[in-house]
N, C-alpha and C positions, 0 to 999 in steps of 0.2 A: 434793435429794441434797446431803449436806454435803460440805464441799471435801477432807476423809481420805475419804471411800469412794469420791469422784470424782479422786483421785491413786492409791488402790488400784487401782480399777480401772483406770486407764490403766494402769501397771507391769503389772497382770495381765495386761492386753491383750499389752502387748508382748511381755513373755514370752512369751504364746502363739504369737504372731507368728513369734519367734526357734525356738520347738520346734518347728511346726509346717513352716517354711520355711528353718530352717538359719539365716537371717539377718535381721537388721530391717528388715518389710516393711511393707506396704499394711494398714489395719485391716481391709480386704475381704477378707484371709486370715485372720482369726479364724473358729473355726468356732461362734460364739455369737454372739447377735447385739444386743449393749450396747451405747448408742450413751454410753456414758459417757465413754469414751473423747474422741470428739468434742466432746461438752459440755465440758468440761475445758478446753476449749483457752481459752488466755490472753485471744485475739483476740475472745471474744465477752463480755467484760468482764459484764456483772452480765445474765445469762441469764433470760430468760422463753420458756419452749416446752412447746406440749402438742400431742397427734397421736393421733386415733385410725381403727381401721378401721372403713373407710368402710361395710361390709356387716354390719359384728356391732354396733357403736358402740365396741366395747372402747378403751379408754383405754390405749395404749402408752408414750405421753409425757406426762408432769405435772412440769415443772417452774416452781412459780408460776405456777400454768397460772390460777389463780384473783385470781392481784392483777394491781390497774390499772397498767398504762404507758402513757407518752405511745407515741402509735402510728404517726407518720408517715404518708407516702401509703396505708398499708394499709388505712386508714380510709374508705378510697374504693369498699371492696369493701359498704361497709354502704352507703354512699348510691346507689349504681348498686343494690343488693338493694331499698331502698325504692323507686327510679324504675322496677323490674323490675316490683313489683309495685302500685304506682298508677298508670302514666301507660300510657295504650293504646297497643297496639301500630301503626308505623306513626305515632305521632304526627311534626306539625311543628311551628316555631314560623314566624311569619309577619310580614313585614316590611308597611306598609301605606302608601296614599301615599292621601290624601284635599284635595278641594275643600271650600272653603264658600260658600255661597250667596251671593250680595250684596258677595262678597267678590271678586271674578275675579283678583286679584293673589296672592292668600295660598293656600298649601298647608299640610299635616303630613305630617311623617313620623314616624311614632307604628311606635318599636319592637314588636317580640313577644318578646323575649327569645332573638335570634337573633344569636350571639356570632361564627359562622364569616361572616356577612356581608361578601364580600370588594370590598374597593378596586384586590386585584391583578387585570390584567388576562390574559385566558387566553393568552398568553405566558411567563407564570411562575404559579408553586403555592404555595403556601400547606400548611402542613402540616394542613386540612379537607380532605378527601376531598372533589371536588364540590360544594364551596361554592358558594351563588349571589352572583354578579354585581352591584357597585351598580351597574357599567355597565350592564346589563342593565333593573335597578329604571329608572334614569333614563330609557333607552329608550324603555319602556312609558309612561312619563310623555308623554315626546314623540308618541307615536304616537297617543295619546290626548286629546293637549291639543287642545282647539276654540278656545277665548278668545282673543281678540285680544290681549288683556292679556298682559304682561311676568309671571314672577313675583317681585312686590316682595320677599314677606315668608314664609319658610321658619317652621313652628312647630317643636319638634321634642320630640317627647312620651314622654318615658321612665318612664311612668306604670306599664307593665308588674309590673314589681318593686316594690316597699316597703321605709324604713325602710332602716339603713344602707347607702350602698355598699361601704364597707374596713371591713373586722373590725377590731376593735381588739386582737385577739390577733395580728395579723399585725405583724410590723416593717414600716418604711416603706421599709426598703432589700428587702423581698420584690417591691414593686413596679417602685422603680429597678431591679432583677436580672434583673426581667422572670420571677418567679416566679409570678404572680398580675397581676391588672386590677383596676379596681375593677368590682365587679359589674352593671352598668348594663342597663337592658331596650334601650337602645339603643348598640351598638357593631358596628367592625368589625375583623375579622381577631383578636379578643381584646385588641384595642387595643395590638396590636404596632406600635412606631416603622414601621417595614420589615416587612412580612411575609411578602416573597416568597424563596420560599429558594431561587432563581437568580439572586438581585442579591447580590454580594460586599460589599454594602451591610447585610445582613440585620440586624436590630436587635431585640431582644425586649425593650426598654425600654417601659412602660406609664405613660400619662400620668396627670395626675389631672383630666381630664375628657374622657372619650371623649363624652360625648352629641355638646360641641360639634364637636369634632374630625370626627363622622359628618356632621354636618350640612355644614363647609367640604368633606369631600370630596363630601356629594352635590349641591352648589352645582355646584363644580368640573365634575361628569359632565352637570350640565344645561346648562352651556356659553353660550351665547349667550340661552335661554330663562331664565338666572334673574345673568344679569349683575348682583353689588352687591347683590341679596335679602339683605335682612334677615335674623338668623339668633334666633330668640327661644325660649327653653323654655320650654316650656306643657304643656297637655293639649286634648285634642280636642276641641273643642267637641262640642256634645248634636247638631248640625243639620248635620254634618260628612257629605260625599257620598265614600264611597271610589272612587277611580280607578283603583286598579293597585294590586299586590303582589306578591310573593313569599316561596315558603317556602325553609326550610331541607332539609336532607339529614333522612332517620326521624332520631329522637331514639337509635333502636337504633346510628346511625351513632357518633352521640359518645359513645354508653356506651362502645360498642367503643375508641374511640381515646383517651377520658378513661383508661382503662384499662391499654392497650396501653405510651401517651407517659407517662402517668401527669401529664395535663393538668390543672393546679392551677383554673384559671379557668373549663374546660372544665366540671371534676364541680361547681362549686360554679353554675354556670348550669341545669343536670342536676336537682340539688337543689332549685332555686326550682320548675322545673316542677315535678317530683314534690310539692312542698309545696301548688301547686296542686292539681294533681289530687284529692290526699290531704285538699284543703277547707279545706287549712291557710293561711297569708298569707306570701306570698314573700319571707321574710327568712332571718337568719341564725337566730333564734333558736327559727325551726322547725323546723329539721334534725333538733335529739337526740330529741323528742316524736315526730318521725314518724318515725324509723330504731325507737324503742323500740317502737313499736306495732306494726312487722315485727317483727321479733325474740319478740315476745311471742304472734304467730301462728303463731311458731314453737316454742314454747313454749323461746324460748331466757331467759336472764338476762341482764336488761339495767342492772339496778343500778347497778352498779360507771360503765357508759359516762356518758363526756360527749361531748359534741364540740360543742367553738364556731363548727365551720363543716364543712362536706363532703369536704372534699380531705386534710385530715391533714397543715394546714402550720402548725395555732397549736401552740404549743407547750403549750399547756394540756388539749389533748387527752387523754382517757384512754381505754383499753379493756384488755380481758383476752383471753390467747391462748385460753382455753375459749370467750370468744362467737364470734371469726374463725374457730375451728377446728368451730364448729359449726352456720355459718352455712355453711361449705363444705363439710361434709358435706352438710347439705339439696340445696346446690348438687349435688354429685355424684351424689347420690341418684335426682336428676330430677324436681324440684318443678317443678311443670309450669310458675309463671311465674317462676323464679328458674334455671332450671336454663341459659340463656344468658349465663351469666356465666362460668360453663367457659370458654366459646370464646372470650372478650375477653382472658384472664390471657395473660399472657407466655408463651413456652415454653423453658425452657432450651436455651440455645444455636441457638434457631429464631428469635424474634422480643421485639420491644419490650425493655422495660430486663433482660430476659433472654440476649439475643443475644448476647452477648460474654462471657457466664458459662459455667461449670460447665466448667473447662479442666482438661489437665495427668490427675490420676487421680480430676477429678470428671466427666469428659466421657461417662461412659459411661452417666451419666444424663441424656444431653442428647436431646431431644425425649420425654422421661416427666417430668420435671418442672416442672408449671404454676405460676405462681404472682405474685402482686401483691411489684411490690420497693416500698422504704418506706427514705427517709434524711432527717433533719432531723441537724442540730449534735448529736450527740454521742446519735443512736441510728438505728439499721440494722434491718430487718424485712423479713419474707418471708413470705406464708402463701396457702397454696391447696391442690392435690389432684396427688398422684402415682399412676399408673400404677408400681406398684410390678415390681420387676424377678418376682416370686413369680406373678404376677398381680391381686394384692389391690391397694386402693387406700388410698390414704391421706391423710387431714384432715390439715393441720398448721398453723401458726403460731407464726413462730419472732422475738422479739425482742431485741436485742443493746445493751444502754444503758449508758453510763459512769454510776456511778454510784459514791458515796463514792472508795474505793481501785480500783475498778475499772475499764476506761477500757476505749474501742472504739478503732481505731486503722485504718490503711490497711490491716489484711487479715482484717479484719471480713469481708467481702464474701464473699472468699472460706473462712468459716471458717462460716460458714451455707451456705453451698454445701456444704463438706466434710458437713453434721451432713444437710441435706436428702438429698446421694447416699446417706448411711448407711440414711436413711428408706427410699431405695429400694430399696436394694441387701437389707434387710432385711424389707420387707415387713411383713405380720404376726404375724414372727417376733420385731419389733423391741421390746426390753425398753431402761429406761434402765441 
């Protein structure tokens, strides 16, 4: 829509407004239902949005609904879609502690790519639901040990994963920020400094080598059985006897909360399994090949995407509001293995980076609209499925990028908010 028929239309609007109710009111007293108005607004600087309903497929909203933008955490709704539909349900991943023969001093501990592995002790939490315990892991070591022997020599095998750990589309201040880890088959708590978020200490600083760092805390839990062990990265030897394990929370557990928190580290651990599963090799540069080959079972278009990594933190990222908004149709529709991803999105004004939204004269959409939030430097995004206020539902995906003359600003947030209640409040009445 050009910028004269999206100022026409606002003026119209408001007229309407003024005729209808005596005075300048709420766009929800228009008796038409254009969301052009909303679009218009300043605060969503260079606009991408498309929406359709979810029971006909009709197409309500196209704006640049077909070109690529960088996509922030929204992107996350495609790699949770791939792990929906590769990895079995009920999957774990699995911490492992092995002897070796001839060896009575030396152990491994050979990762599974289990990121929530916790150092905090069950006196404080961790933002993992039920994470397992190194305490716990070291325990079983003890209870198990027969050998007279000390343990000298700790291997520690983060063989799990392949090929880079830190994207190189990421900044290196994403890590200091504590927005990201580096990806490692062997860590704990996501390689948070501090993980416990009952210490006033709390830190989401991310170092640049979590393998070792697991290793010094799981020395540390073996206590007096591995005083001064040697700390060496390796891989597991052919002749290696396993001793002890543990797994992690279902994989369904961190979809949900990579989701919900909108966990940078968490989808991109999500991803390597799913690339597994998928037969593919647990890198970064498996991700776009295996998200297109969903999408393409969908018989969605995947052309236009990229993505350098899972989460929607490189800024090189690209996608189009037509694949998210029809990726979430499927979704609503009730694809039998894609259809739990409904229940992971946010819900306005209920939970996750939604909770503290949709205020003021957008709250009357609150607990009908779902949906994945999304913010990098200089672009805002929203997209998922409304329970429209009519009854119908509604696809959408909405993204808001400074661009040339155009710029997103502190009330962005709320100005996708504004355009999403219109969604609602309009149903499949809703025209741009």
């Amino acid at each position: 829509m050009s910028k004269i028929k999206r100022l026409s239309a606002y003026f119209l609007s408001a007229a309407l407004v003024v005729t209808l109710t005596g005075q300048a009111g709420s766009a929800q007293a228009i008796t038409d239902c254009s969301a052009a108005a909303q679009m218009a607004s300043p605060h969503l600087g260079y606009l991408y949005a498309y929406a359709v309903d979810v029971e006909s497929g009709k197409v309500l909203i196209n704006e640049k609904g077909t070109q690529a933008t960088p996509s922030a955490s929204v992107l996350k709704v495609l790699t949770v879609a791939a792990a929906l539909e590769n990895i079995p349900e009920n999957y774990t991943a699995t911490t492992r502690v092995f002897t070796l023969p001839g060896q009575p001093g030396t152990i491994v501990l050979k990762g599974g790519g289990d990121h929530t592995l916790s150092q905090v002790s069950r006196d404080g939490f961790t933002t993992y639901v039920r994470a397992p315990q190194l305490s716990t892991l070291a325990s079983r070591v003890y209870a198990r040990w027969t050998s007279e022997s000390q343990i000298t020599k700790i291997i520690l095998d983060d063989s799990f994963f392949s090929g880079p750990t830190y994207n190189s589309a990421w900044k290196a201040s994403d890590r200091t920020n504590g927005y990201i880890s580096h990806i490692t088959g062997l860590q704990l708590d996501g390689d948070r400094a501090n993980p416990d978020l009952t210490s006033t200490h709390y830190s989401g600083y991310r170092s640049t080598n979590p393998v070792l760092k697991t290793g010094e805390k799981f020395r540390e839990q073996l206590a007096g059985l591995a005083v001064g062990a040697q700390l060496v990265v390796g891989k597991t030897p052919k002749n290696a006897v396993e001793l002890t394990s543990i797994s992690s929370q279902p994989i369904e557990t961190w979809m949900d909360h990579a989701i919900t928190v909108s966990d940078n580290t968490e989808t991109e651990f999500i991803a390597r399994h799913a690339a597994i599963a998928a037969g593919l090799k647990p890198t970064f540069a498996s991700i776009e090949p295996m998200v297109k080959t969903m999408l393409a079972d969908l018989k969605i278009d995947s052309r236009k995407l990229v993505m350098k990594d899972g989460s929607g933190l490189a800024q090189a990222d690209r996608v189009t509001p037509k694949m998210i908004t029809q990726l979430m149709r499927a979704v609503a529709l009730g694809d039998p293995e894609l259809a739990p991803l409904e229940s992971y999105l946010p819900v306005a004004g209920v939970s996750g980076g939604l909770a503290g939204r949709f205020t003021g004269r957008n709250a009357a959409a609150r607990g009908s609209v779902k949906g994945k939030t999304g913010f990098i430097p200089g672009l805002y995004s929203l997209a998922g499925i409304i329970d429209a206020k009519d009854g119908s539902r509604i696809a959408y995906a909405i993204f808001a990028r400074s661009h040339v003359s155009k710029k997103v600003d502190g009330q962005t947030r709320n100005a996708i908010d504004t355009l999403a209640s219109r969604f609602y409040f309009c149903g499949a009445k809703l025209t741009e």
